[in-house]
PASEBA-1860 file (N, C-alpha, C; in nm, 3 decimals):
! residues 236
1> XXXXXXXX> 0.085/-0.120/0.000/0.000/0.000/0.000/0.088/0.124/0.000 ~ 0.060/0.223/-0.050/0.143/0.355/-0.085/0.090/0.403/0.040 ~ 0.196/0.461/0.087/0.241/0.558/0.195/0.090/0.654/0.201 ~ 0.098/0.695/0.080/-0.020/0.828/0.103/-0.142/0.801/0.131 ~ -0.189/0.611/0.080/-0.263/0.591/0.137/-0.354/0.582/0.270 ~ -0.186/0.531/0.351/-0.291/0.524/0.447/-0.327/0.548/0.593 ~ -0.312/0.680/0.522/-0.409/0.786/0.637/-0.545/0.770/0.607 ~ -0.558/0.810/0.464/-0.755/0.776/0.397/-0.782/0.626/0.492
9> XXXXXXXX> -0.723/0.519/0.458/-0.764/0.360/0.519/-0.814/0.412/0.648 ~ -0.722/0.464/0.707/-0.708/0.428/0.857/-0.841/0.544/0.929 ~ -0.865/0.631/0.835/-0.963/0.744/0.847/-1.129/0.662/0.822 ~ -1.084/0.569/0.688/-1.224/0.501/0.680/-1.255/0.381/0.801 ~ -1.097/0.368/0.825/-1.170/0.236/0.928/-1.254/0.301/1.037 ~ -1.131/0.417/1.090/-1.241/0.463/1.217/-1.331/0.502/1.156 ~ -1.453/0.582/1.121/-1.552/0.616/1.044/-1.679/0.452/1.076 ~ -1.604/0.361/0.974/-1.666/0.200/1.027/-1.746/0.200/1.157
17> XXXXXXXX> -1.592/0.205/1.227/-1.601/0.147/1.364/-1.656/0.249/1.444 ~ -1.683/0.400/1.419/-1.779/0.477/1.486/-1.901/0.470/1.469 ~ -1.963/0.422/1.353/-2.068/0.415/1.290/-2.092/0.294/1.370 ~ -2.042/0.140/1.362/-2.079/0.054/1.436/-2.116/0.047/1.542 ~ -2.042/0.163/1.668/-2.071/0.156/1.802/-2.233/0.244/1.821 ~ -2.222/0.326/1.707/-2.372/0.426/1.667/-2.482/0.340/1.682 ~ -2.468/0.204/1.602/-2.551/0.156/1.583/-2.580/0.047/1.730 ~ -2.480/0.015/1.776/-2.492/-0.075/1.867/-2.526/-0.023/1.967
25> XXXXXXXX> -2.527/0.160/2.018/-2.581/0.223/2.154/-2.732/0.200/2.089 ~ -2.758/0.263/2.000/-2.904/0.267/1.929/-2.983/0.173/1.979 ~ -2.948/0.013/1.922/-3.010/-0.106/1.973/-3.029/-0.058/2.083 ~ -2.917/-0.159/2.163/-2.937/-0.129/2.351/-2.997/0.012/2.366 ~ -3.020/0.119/2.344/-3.142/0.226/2.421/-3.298/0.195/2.356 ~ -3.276/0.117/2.243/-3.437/0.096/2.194/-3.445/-0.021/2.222 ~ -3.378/-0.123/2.280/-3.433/-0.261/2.360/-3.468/-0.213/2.498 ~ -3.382/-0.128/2.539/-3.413/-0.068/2.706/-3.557/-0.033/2.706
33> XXXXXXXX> -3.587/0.087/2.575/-3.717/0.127/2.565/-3.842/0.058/2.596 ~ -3.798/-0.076/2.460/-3.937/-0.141/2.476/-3.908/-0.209/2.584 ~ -3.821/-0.274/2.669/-3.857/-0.345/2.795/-3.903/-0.257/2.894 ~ -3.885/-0.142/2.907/-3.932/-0.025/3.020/-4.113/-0.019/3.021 ~ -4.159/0.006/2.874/-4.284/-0.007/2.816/-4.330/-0.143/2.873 ~ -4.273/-0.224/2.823/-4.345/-0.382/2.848/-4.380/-0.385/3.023 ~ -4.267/-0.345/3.067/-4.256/-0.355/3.253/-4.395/-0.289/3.294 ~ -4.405/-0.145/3.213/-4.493/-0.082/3.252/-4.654/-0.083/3.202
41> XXXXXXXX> -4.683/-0.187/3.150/-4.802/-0.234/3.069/-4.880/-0.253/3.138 ~ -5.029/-0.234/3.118/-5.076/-0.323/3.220/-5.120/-0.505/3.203 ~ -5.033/-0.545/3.123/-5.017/-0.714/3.110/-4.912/-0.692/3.165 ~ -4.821/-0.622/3.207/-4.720/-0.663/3.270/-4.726/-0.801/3.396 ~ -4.603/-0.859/3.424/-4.623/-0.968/3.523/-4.633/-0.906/3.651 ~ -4.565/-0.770/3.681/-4.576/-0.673/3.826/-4.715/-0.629/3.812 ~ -4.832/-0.634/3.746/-4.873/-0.548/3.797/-5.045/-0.647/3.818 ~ -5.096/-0.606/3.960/-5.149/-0.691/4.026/-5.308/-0.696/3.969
49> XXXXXXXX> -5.406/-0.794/3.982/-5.505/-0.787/3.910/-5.602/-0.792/4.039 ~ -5.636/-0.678/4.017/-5.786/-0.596/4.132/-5.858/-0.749/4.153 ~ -5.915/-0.721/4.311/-6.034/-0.812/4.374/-6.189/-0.768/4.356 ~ -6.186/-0.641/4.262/-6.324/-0.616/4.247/-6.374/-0.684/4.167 ~ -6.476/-0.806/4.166/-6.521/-0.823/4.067/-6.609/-0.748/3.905 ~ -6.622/-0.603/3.971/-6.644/-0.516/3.817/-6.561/-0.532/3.746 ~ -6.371/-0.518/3.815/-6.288/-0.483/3.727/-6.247/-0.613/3.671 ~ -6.297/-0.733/3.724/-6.275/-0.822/3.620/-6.336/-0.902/3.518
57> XXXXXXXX> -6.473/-0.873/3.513/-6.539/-0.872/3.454/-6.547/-0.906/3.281 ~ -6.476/-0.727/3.298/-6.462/-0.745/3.158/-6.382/-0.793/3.077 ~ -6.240/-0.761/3.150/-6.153/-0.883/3.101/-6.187/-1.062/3.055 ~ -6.210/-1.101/3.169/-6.280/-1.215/3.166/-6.401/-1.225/2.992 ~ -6.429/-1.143/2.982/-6.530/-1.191/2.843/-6.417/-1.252/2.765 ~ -6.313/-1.218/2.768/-6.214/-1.240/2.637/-6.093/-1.388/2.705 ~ -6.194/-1.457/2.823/-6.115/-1.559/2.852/-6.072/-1.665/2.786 ~ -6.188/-1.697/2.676/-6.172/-1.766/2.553/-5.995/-1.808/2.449
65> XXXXXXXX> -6.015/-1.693/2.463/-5.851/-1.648/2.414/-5.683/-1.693/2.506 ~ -5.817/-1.603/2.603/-5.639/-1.628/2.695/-5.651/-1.774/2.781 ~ -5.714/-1.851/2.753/-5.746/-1.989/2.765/-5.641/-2.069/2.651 ~ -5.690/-2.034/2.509/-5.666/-2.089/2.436/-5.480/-2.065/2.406 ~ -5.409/-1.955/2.476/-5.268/-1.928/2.491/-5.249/-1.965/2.549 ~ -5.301/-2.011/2.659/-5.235/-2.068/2.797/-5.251/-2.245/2.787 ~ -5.308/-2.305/2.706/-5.301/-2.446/2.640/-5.194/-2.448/2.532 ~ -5.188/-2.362/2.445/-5.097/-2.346/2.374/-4.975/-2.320/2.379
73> XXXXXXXX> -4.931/-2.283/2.521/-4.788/-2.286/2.573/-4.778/-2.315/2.675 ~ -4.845/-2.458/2.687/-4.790/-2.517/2.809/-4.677/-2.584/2.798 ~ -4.575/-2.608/2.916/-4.441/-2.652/2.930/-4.344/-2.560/2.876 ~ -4.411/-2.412/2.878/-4.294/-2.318/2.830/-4.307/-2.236/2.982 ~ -4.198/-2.179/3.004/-4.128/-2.064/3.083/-4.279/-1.962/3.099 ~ -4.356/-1.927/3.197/-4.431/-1.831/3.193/-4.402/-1.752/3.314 ~ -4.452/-1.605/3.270/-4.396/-1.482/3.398/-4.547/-1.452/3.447 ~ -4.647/-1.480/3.360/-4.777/-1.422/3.430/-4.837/-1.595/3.476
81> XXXXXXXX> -4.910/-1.541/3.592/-5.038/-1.622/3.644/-5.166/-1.595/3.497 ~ -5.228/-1.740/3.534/-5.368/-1.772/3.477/-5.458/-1.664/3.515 ~ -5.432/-1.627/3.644/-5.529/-1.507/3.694/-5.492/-1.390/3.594 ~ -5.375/-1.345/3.555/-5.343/-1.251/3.542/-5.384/-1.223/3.351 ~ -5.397/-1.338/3.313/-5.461/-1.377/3.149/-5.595/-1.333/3.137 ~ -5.704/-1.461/3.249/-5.842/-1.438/3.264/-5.882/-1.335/3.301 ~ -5.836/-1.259/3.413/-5.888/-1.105/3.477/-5.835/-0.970/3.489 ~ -5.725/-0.993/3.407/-5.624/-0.876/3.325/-5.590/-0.874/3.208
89> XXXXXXXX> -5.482/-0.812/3.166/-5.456/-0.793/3.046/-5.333/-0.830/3.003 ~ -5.309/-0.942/3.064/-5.179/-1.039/3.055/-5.188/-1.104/2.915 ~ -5.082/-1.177/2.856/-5.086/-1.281/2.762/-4.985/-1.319/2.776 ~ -4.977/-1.482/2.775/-4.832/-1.536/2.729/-4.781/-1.597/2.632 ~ -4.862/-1.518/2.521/-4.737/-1.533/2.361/-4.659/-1.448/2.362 ~ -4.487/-1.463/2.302/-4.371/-1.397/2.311/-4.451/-1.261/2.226 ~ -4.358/-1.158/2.283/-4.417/-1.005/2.227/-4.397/-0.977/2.102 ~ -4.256/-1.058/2.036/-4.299/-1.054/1.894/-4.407/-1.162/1.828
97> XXXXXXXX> -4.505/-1.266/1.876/-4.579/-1.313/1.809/-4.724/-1.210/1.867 ~ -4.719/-1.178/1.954/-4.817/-1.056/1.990/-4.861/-0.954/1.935 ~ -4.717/-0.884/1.904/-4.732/-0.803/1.795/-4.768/-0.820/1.686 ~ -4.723/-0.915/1.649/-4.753/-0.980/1.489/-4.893/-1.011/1.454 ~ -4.954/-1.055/1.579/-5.103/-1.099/1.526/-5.157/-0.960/1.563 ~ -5.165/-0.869/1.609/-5.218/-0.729/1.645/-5.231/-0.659/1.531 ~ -5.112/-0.735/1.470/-5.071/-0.611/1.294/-5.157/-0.738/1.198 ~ -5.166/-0.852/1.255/-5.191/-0.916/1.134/-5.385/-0.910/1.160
105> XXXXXXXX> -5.432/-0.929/1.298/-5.568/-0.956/1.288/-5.641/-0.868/1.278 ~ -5.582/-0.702/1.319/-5.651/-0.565/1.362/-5.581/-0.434/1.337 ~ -5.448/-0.474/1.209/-5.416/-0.364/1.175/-5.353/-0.246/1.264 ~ -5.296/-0.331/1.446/-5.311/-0.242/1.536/-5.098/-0.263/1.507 ~ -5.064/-0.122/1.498/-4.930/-0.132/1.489/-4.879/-0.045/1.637 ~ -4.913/0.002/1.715/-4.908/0.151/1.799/-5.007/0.146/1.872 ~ -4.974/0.248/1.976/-5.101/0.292/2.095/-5.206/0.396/2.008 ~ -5.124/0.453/1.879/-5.258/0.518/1.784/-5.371/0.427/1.769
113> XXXXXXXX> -5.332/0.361/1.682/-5.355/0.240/1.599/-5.474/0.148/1.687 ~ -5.410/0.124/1.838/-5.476/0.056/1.913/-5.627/0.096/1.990 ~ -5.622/0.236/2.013/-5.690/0.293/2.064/-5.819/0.301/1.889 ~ -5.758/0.336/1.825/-5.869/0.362/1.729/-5.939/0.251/1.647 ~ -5.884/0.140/1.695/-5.951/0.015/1.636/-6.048/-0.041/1.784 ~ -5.991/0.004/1.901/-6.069/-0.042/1.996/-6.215/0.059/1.984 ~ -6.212/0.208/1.938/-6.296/0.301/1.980/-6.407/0.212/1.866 ~ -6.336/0.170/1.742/-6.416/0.146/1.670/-6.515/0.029/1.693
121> XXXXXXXX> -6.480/-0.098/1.778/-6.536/-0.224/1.820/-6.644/-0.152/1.926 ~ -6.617/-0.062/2.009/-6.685/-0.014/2.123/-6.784/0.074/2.024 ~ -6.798/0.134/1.933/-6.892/0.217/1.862/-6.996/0.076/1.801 ~ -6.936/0.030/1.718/-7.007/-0.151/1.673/-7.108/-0.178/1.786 ~ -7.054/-0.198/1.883/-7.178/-0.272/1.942/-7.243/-0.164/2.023 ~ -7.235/-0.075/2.017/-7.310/0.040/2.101/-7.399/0.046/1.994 ~ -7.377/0.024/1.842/-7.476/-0.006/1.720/-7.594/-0.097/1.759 ~ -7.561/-0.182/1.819/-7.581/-0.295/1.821/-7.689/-0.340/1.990
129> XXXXXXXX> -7.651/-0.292/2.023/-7.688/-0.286/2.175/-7.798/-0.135/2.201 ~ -7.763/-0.055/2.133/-7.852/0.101/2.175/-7.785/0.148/2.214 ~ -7.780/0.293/2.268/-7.719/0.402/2.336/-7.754/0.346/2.510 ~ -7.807/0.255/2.536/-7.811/0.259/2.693/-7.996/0.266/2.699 ~ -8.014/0.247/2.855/-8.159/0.304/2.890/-8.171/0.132/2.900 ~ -8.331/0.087/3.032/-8.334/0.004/3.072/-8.349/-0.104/2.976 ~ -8.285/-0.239/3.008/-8.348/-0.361/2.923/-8.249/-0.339/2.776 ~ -8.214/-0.244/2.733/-8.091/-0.214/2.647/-8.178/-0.237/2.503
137> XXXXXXXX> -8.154/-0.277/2.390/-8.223/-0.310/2.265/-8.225/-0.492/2.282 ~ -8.346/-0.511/2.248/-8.401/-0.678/2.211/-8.324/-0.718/2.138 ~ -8.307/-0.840/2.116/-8.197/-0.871/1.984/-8.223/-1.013/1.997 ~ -8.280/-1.055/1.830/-8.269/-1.162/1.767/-8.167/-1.274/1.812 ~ -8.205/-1.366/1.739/-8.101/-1.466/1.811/-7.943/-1.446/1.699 ~ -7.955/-1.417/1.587/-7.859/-1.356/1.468/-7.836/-1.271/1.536 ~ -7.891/-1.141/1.600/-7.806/-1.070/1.681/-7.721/-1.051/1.774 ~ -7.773/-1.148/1.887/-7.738/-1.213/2.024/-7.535/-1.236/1.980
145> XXXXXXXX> -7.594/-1.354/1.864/-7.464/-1.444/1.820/-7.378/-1.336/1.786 ~ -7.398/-1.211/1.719/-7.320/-1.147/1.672/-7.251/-1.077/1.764 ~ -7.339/-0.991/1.875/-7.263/-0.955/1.939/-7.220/-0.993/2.093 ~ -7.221/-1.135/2.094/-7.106/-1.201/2.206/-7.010/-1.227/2.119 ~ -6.989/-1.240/1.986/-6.853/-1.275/1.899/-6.773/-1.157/1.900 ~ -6.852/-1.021/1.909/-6.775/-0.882/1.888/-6.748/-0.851/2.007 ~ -6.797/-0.871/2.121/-6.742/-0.867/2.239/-6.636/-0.929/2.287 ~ -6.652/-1.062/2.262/-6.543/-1.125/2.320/-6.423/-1.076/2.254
153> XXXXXXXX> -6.457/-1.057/2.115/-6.289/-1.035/2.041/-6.236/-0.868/2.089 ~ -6.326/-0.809/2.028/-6.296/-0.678/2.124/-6.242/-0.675/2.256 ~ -6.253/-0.754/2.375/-6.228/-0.761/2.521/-6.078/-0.816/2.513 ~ -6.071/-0.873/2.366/-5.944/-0.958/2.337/-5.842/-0.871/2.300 ~ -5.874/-0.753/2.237/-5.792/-0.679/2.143/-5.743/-0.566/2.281 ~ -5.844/-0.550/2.344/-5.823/-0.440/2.454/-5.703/-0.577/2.539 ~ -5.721/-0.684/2.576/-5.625/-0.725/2.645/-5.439/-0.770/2.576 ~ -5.466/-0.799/2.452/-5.380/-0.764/2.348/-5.274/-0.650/2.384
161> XXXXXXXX> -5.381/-0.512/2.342/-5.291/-0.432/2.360/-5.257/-0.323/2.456 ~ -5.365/-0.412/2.553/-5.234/-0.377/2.721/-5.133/-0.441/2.752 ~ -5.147/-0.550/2.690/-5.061/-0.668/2.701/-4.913/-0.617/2.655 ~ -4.951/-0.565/2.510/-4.777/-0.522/2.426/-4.761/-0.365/2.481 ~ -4.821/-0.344/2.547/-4.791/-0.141/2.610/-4.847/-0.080/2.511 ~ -4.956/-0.074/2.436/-5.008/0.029/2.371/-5.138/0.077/2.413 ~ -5.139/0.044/2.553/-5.263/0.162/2.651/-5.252/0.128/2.792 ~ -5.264/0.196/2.843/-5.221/0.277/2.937/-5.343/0.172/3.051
169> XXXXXXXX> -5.304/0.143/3.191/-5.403/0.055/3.251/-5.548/0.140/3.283 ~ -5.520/0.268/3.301/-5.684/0.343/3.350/-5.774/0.279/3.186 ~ -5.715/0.360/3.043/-5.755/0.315/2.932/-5.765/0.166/2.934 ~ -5.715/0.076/2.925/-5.743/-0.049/2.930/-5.914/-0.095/3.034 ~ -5.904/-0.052/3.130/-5.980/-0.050/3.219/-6.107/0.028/3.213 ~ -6.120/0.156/3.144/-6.243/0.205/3.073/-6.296/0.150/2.980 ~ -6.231/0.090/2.871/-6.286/0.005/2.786/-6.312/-0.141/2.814 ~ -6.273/-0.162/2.903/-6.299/-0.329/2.997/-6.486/-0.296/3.010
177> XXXXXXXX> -6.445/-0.187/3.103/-6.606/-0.160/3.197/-6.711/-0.110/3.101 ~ -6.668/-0.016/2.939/-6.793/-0.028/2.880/-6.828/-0.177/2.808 ~ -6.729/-0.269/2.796/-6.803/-0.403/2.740/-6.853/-0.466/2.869 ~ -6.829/-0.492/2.959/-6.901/-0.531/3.058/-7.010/-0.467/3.081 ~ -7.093/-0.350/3.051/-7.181/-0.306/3.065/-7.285/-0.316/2.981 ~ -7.216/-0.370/2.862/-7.287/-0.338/2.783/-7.311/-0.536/2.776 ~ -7.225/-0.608/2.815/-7.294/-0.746/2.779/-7.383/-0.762/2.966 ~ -7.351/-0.693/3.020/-7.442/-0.767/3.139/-7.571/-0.695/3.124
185> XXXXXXXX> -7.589/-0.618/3.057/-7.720/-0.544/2.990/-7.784/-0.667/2.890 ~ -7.719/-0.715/2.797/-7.771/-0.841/2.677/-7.800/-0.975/2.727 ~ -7.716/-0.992/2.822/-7.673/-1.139/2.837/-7.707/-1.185/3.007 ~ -7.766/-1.259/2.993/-7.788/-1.314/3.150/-7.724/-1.374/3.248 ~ -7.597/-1.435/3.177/-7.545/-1.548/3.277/-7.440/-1.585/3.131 ~ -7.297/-1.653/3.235/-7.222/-1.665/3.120/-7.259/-1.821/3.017 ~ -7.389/-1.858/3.090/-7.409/-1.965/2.987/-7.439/-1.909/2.890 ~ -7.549/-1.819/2.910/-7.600/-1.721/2.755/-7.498/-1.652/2.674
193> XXXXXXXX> -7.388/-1.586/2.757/-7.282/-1.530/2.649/-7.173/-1.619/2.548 ~ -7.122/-1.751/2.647/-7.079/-1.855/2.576/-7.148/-1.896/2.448 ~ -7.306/-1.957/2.483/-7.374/-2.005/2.388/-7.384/-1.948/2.277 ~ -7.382/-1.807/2.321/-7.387/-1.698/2.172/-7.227/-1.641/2.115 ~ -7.140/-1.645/2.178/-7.032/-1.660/2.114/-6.973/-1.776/2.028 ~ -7.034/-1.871/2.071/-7.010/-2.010/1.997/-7.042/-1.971/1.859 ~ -7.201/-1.986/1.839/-7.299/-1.935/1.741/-7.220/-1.828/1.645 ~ -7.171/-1.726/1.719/-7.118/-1.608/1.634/-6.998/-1.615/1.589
201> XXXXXXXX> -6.911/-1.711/1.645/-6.785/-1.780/1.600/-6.809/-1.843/1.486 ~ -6.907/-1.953/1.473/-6.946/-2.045/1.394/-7.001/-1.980/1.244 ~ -7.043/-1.858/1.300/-7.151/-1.764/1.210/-7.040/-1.686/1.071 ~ -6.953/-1.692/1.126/-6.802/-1.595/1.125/-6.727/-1.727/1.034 ~ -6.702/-1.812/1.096/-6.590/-1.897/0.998/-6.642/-2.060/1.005 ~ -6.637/-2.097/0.937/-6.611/-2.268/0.948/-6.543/-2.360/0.986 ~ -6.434/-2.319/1.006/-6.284/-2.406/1.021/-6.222/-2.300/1.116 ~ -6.192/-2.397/1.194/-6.009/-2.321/1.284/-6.085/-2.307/1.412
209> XXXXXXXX> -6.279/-2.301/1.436/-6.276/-2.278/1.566/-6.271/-2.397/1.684 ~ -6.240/-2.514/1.650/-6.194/-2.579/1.746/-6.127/-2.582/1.899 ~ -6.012/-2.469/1.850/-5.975/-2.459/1.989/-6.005/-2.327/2.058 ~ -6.114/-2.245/2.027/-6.200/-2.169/2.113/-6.331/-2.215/2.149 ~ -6.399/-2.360/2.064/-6.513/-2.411/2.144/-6.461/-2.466/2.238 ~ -6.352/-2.546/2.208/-6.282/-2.598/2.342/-6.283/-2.544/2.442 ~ -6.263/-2.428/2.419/-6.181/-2.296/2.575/-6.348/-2.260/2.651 ~ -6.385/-2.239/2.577/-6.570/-2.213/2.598/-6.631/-2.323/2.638
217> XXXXXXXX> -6.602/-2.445/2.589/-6.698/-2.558/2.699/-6.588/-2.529/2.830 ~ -6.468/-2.588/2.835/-6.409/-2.592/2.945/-6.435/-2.450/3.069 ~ -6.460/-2.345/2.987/-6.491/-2.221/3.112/-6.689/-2.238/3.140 ~ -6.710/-2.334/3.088/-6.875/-2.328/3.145/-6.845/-2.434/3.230 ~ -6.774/-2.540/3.157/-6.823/-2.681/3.255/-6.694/-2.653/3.390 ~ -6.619/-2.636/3.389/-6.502/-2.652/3.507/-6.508/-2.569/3.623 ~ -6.455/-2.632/3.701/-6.575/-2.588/3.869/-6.441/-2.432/3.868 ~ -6.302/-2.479/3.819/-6.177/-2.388/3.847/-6.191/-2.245/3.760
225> XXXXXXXX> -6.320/-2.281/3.627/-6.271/-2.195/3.548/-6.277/-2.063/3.582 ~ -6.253/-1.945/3.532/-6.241/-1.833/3.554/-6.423/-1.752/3.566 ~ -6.502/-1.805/3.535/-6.610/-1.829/3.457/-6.699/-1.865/3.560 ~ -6.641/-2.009/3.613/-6.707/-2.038/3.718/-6.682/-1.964/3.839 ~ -6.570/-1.891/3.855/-6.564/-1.842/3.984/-6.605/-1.687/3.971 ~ -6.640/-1.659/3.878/-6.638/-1.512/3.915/-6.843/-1.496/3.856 ~ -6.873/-1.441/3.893/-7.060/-1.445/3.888/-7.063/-1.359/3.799 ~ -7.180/-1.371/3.738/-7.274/-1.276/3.639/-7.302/-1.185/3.664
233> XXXX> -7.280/-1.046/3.629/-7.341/-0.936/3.719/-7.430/-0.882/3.676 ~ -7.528/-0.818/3.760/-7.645/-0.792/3.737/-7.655/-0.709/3.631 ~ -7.780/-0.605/3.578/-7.728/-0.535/3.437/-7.766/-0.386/3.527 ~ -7.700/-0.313/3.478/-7.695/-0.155/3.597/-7.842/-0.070/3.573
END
């Protein structure tokens, strides 16, 4: 190599190797990030799931789900309790398959994203249900089915994305309590909401629901389930 070269070399290497360490603080402060977020979620594993039965309520509609994760990774490493699935906003699929189905089932990429696909499920069945006032709107049995299917998934999406940190636990928890209000207004008892989520599952697809009828007989019939222990509440 010529002499005059190499100062330029030795100028590009460092350049490289500054750029590399650029990139490598970068990572480590945006892995710090999202684990700070995750800690602070309300699926987080710290954070404790209320004895009021209002506040669990609504979670619980979307037990279906977090039934069907918690069969689905058994004999793996878990940080949350069963409690913390059924009556919070826990999940234990890894946060990148979490994410992935959030973007893949609901378009939810962000706490934007999340909030405005939830406002939109909560507008749906306020369609669907009436604005409120006693006895709520009558509804067909095609209706019934429809909206314990939009409930439950909705109750799912709100636990979703407390789950990955894209809302905040008061938010998580306001939108818990208007679906709980709005199915203990429709629905009598969680035999009636099961029965009609089945229906509206069924109504919805043909194939694949296997392992959510599953999760749904097992939370009617099992003395442990989440379902069984927590009561029907009256309609306000």
């Amino acid at each position: 190599m010529a002499p005059e070269l190499v100062p330029i070399v030795l100028a590009v290497f460092g350049v490289v190797i500054l750029l590399c360490v650029l990139m490598i603080v970068g990572a480590v402060k945006i892995r710090k990030k999202r684990a700070g977020v995750a800690a602070a979620a309300p699926g987080a594993p710290t954070v404790q799931i209320p004895s009021d039965p209002r506040l669990r309520f609504g979670p619980a509609l979307a037990a279906m789900y977090a039934r069907s994760e918690w069969h689905r990774t058994r004999g793996a490493k878990r940080t949350l309790t069963a409690e913390q699935c059924y009556f919070g906003y826990g999940c234990v699929l890894p946060q990148n398959d979490l994410r992935a189905a959030l973007a893949r089932d609901w378009g939810v990429r962000d706490a934007a994203s999340a909030r405005q696909q939830i406002a939109a499920g909560l507008q749906a069945i306020e369609a669907q249900t009436g604005s409120g006032g006693e006895g709520g709107r009558a509804l067909s049995a095609d209706s019934a089915a429809e909206l314990a299917f939009d409930l439950g998934r909705v109750a799912n999406l709100v636990r979703w994305s407390g789950s990955a940190g894209y809302l905040q636990l008061a938010e998580a928890q306001d939108a818990s309590a208007d679906l709980g209000a709005r199915a203990a207004t429709a629905f009598g008892s969680w035999e009636s909401f099961g029965e009609q989520y089945v229906n509206g599952l069924r109504a919805h697809s043909r194939s694949g629901n296997r392992t959510f009828e599953q999760a749904t007989a097992w939370l009617l019939s099992d003395a442990e389930s989440p379902w069984r222990q927590l009561p029907w509440p009256a309609a306000a």
